[in-house]
LOMIRO-217410 format. One record per residue: residue in one letter; x, y negated, z of N, C-alpha, C, O, CB in turn. Coordinates in steps of 0.1 Angstrom, whole numbers, plus 5000, padded with zeros to 4 digits. Glycine has a CB too. Example, Ala and Ser with C-alpha at 12.3 -4.5 7.8 and 13.67 -1.06 7.14 Angstrom:
BEGIN
  type   n_x   n_y   n_z  ca_x  ca_y  ca_z   c_x   c_y   c_z   o_x   o_y   o_z  cb_x  cb_y  cb_z
     A  5132  5057  5078  5123  5045  5078  5132  5033  5078  5142  5033  5085  5113  5045  5090
     S  5128  5022  5071  5137  5011  5071  5129  5000  5079  5134  4989  5080  5141  5006  5057
***
This chain:
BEGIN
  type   n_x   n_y   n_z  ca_x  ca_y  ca_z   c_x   c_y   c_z   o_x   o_y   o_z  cb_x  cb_y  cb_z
     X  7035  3863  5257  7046  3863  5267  7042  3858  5280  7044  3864  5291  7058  3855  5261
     X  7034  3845  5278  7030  3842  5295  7019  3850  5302  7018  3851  5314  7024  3827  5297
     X  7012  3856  5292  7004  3863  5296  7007  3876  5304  7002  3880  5314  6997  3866  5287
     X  7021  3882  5294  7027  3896  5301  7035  3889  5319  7034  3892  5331  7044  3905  5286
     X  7040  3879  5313  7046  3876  5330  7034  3874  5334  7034  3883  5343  7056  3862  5335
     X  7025  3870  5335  7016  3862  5346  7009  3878  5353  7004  3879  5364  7002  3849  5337
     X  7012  3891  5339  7008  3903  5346  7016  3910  5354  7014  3919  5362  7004  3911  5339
     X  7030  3902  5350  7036  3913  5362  7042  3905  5374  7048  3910  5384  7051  3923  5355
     X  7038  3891  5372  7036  3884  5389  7024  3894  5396  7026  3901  5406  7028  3863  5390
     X  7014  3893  5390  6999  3899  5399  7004  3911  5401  7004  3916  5412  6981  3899  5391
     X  7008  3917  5391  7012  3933  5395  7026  3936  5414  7027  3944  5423  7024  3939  5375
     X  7034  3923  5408  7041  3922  5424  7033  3919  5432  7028  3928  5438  7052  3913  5427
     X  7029  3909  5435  7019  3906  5444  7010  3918  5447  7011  3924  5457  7011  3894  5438
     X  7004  3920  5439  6997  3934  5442  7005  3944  5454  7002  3947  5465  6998  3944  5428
     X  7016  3946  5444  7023  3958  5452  7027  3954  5466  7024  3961  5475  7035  3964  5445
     X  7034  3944  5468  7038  3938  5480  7030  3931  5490  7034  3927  5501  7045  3930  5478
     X  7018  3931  5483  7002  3927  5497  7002  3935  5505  7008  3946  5502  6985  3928  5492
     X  6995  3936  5520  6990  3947  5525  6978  3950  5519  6974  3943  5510  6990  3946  5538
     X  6974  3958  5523  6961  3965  5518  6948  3957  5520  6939  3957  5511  6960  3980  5526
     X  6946  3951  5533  6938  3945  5537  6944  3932  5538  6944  3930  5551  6933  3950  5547
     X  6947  3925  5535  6954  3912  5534  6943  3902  5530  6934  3907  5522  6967  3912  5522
     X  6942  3888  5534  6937  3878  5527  6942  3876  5512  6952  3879  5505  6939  3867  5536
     X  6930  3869  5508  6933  3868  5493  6943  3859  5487  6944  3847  5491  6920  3864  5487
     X  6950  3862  5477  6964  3859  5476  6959  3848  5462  6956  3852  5452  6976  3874  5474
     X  6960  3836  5464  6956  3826  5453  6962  3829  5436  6955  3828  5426  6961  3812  5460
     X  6974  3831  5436  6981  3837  5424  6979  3845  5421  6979  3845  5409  6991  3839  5423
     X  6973  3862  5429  6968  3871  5420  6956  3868  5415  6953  3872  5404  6968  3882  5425
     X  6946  3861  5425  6933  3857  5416  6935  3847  5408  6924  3844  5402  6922  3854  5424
     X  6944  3840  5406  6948  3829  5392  6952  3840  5381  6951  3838  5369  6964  3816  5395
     X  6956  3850  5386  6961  3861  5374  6951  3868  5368  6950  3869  5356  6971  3873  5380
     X  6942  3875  5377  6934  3882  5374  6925  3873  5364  6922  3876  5353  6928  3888  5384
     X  6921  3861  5373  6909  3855  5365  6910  3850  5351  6901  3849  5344  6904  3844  5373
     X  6923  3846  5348  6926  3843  5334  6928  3856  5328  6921  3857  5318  6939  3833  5333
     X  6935  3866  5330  6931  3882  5323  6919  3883  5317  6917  3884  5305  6928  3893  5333
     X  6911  3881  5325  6893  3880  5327  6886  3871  5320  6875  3872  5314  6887  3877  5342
     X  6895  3859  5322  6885  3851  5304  6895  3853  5295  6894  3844  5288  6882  3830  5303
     X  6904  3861  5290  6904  3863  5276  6904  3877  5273  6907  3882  5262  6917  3856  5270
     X  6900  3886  5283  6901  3903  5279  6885  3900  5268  6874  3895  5272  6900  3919  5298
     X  6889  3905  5257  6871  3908  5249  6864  3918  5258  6868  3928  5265  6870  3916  5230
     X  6853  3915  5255  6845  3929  5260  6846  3939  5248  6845  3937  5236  6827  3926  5263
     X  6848  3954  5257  6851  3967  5246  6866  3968  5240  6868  3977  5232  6841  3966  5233
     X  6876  3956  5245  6884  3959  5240  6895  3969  5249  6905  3972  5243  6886  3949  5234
     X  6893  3972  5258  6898  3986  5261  6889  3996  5265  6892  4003  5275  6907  3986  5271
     X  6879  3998  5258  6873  4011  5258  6870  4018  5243  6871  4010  5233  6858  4010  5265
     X  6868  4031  5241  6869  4036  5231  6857  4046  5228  6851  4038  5234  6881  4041  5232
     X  6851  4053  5226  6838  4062  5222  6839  4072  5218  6839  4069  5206  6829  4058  5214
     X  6840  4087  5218  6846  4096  5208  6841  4095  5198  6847  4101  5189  6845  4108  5210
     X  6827  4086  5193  6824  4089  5180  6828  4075  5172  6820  4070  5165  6808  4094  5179
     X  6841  4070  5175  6851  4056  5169  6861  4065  5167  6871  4058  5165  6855  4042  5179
     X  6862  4077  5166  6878  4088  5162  6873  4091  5155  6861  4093  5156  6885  4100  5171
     X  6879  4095  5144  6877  4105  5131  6885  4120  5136  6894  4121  5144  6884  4098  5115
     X  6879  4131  5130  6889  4139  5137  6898  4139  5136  6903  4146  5145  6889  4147  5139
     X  6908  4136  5126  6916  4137  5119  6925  4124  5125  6937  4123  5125  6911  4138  5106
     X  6918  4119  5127  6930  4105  5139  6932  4109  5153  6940  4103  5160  6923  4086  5143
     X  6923  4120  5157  6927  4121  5171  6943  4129  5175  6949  4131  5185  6913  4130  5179
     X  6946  4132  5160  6958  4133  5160  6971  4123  5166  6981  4125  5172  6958  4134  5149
     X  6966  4117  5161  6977  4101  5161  6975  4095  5171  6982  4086  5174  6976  4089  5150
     X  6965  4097  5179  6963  4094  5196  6969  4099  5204  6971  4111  5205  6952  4096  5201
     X  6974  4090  5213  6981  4094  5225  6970  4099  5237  6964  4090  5243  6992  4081  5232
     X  6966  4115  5239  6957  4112  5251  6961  4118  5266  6967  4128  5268  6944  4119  5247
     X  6958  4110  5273  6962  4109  5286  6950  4119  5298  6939  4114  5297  6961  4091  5289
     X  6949  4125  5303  6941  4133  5311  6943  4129  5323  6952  4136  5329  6942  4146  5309
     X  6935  4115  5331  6937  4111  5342  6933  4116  5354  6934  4110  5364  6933  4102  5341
     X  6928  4130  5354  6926  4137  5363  6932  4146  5372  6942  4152  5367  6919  4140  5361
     X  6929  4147  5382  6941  4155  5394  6950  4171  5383  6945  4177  5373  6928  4164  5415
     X  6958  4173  5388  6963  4190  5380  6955  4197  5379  6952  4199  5367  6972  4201  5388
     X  6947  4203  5387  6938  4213  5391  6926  4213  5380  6921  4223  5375  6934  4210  5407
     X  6922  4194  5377  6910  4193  5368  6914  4198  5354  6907  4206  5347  6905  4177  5367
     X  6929  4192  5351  6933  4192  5342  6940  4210  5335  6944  4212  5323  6941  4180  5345
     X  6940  4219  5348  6944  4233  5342  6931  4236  5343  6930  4246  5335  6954  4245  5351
     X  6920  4233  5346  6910  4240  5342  6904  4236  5332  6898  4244  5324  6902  4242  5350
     X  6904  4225  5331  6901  4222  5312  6904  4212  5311  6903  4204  5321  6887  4222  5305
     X  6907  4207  5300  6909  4193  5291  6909  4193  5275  6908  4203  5268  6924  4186  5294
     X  6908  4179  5271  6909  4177  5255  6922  4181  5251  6932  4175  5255  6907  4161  5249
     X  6924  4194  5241  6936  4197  5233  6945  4189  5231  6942  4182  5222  6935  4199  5223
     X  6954  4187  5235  6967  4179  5231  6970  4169  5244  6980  4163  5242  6966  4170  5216
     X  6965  4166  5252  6962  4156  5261  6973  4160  5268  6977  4171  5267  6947  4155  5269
     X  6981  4150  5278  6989  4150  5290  6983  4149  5301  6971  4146  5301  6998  4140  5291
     X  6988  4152  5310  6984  4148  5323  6991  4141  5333  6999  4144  5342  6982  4158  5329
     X  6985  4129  5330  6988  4117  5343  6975  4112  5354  6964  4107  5353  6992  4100  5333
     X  6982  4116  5364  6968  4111  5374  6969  4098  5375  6980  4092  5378  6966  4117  5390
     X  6954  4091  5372  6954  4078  5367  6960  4072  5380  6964  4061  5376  6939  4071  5361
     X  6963  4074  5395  6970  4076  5406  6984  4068  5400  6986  4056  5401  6971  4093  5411
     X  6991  4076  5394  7006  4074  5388  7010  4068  5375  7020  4069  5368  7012  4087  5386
     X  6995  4059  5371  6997  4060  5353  7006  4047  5358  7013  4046  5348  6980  4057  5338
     X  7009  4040  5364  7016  4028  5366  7029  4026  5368  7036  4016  5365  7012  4023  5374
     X  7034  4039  5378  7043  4043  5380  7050  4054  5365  7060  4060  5364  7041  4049  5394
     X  7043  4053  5359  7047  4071  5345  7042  4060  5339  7031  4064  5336  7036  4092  5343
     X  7043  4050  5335  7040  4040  5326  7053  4039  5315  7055  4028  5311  7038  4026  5334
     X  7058  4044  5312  7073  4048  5305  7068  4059  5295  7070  4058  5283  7086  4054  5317
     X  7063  4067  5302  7060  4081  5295  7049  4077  5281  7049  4084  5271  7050  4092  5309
     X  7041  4067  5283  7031  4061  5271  7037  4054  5264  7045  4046  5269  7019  4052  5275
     X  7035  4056  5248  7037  4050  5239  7033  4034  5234  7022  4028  5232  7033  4058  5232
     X  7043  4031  5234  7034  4016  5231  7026  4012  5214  7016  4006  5211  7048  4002  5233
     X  7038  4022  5204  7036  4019  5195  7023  4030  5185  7024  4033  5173  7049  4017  5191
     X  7014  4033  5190  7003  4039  5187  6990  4043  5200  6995  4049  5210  7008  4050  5181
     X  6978  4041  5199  6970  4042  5205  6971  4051  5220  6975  4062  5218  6962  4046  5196
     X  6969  4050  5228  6968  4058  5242  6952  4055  5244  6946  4045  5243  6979  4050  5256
     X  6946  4072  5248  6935  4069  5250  6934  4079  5267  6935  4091  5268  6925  4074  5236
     X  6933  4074  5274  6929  4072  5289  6913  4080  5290  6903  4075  5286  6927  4053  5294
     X  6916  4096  5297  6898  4099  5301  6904  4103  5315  6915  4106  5320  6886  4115  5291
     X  6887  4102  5320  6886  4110  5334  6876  4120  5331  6874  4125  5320  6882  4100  5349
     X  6866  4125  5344  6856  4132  5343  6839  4123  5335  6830  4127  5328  6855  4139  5360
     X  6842  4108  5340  6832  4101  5336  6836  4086  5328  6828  4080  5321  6825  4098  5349
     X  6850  4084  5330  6855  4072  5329  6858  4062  5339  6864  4051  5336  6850  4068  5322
     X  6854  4064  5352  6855  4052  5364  6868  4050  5368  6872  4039  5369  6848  4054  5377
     X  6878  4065  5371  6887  4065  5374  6899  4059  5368  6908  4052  5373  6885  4074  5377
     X  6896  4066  5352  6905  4063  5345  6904  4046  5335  6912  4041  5327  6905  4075  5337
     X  6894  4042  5341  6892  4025  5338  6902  4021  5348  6909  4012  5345  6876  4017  5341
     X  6902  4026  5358  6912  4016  5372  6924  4017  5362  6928  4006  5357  6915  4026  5393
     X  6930  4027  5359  6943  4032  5353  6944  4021  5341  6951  4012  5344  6943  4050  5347
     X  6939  4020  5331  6937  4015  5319  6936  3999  5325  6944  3991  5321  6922  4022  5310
     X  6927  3996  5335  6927  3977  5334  6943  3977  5343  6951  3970  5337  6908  3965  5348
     X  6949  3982  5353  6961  3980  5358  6975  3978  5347  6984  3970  5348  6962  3992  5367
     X  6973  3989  5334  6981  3989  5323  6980  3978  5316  6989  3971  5312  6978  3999  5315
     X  6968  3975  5314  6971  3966  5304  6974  3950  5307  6979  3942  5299  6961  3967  5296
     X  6969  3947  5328  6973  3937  5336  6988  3935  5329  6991  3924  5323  6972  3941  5353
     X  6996  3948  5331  7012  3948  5326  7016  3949  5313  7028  3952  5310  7019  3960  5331
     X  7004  3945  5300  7009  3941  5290  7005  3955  5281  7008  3953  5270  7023  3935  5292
     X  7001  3965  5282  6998  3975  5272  6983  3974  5266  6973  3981  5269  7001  3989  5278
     X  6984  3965  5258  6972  3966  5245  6972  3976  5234  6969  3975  5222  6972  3953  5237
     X  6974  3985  5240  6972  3996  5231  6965  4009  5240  6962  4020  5235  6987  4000  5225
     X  6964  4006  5252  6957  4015  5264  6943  4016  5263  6938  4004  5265  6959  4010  5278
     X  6932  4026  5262  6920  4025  5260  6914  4038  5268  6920  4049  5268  6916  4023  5246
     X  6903  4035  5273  6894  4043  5282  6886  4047  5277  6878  4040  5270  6889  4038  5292
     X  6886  4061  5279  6874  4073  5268  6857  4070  5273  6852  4077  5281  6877  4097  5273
     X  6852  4061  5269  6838  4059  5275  6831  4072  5276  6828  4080  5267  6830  4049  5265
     X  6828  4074  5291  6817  4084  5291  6833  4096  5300  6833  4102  5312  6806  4090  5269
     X  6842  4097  5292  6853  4105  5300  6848  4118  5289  6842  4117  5279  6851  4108  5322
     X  6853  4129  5295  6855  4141  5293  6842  4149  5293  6839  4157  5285  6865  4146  5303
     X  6834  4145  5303  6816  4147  5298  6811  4144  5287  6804  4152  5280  6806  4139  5305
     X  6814  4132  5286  6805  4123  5273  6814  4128  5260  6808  4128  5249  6805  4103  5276
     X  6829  4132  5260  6834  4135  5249  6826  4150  5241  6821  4153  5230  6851  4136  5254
     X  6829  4156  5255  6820  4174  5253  6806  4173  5246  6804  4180  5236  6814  4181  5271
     X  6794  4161  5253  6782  4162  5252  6778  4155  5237  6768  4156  5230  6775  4156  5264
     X  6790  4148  5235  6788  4140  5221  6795  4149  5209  6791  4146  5198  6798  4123  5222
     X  6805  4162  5209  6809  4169  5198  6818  4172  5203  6820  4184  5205  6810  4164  5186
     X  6827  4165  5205  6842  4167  5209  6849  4159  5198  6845  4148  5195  6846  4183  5209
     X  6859  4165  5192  6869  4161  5181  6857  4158  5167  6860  4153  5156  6883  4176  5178
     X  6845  4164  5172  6833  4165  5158  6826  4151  5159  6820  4147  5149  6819  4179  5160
     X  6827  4143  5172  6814  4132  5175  6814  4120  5163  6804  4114  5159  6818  4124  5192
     X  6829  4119  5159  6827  4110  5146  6818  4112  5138  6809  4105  5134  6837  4110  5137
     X  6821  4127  5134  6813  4133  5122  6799  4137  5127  6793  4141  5118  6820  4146  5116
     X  6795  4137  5134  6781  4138  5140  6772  4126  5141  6760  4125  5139  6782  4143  5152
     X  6781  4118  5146  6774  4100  5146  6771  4099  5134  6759  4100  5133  6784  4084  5150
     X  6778  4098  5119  6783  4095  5109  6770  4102  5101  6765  4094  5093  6800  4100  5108
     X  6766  4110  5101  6755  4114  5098  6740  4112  5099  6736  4111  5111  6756  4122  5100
     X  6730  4110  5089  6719  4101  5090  6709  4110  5097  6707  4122  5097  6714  4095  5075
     X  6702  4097  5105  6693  4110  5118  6686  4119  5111  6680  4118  5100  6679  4104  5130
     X  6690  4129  5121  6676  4142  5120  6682  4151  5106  6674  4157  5099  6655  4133  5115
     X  6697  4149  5104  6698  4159  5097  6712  4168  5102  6715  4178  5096  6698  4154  5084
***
């Protein structure tokens, strides 16, 4: 609970800073405690940690502009530009996985660490994005990791 307020002080503060503003002591009291207890990896995800058969039950998010997203994306995915995922933060499920891609993942990490500043531990970033999902199998990369080398 103190943790979710203390994210949505930094999240005001945020919003109500100017852009170029000196550094505001409470958001970096916010951030920095975020920052010693976020684990490492715990909001990122790998396609080959999905079975295919769970990417069902995943919420996936397509953080890239319209345009990226009519020309291609992962089957079933929405489209939120990681831009708006804060504002369309309503639209995500709390009670089952959300998985967050971009074209590489940089973009849609900004999206994913701002979510979860506001308390969604269930938000995760497709490591590698929509490249690395493709180059690794796709919905197959489980089952491809999963198999002993060289066969």
């Amino acid at each position: 609970m103190i943790k979710t307020l203390a994210a949505l002080f930094a999240s005001l503060a945020l919003i109500t800073a100017p852009v170029h503003a000196d550094e505001n002591p409470a958001v970096v009291d916010v951030l920095s405690g975020y920052m010693d207890f976020a684990e490492y990896g715990s909001s990122l995800i790998w396609p080959e940690q999905i079975p295919k058969d769970d990417w069902k039950k995943v919420f996936i998010v397509d953080a890239r502009d319209a345009a990226q997203y009519a020309k291609e994306h992962i089957p079933g995915a929405v489209n939120i530009d990681w831009r708006q995922a804060v504002a369309r933060r309503a639209e995500l499920p709390k009670d089952r996985m959300v998985v967050m891609y971009c074209n590489s993942g940089s973009l849609s990490a900004q999206a994913v660490f701002a979510l979860r500043l506001l308390g969604y531990e269930n938000v995760k970033v497709l490591q590698d994005g929509i490249e690395g999902w493709k180059a690794k199998g796709g919905f197959e990369a489980h089952a491809r990791a999963s198999q002993p080398a060289g066969h």
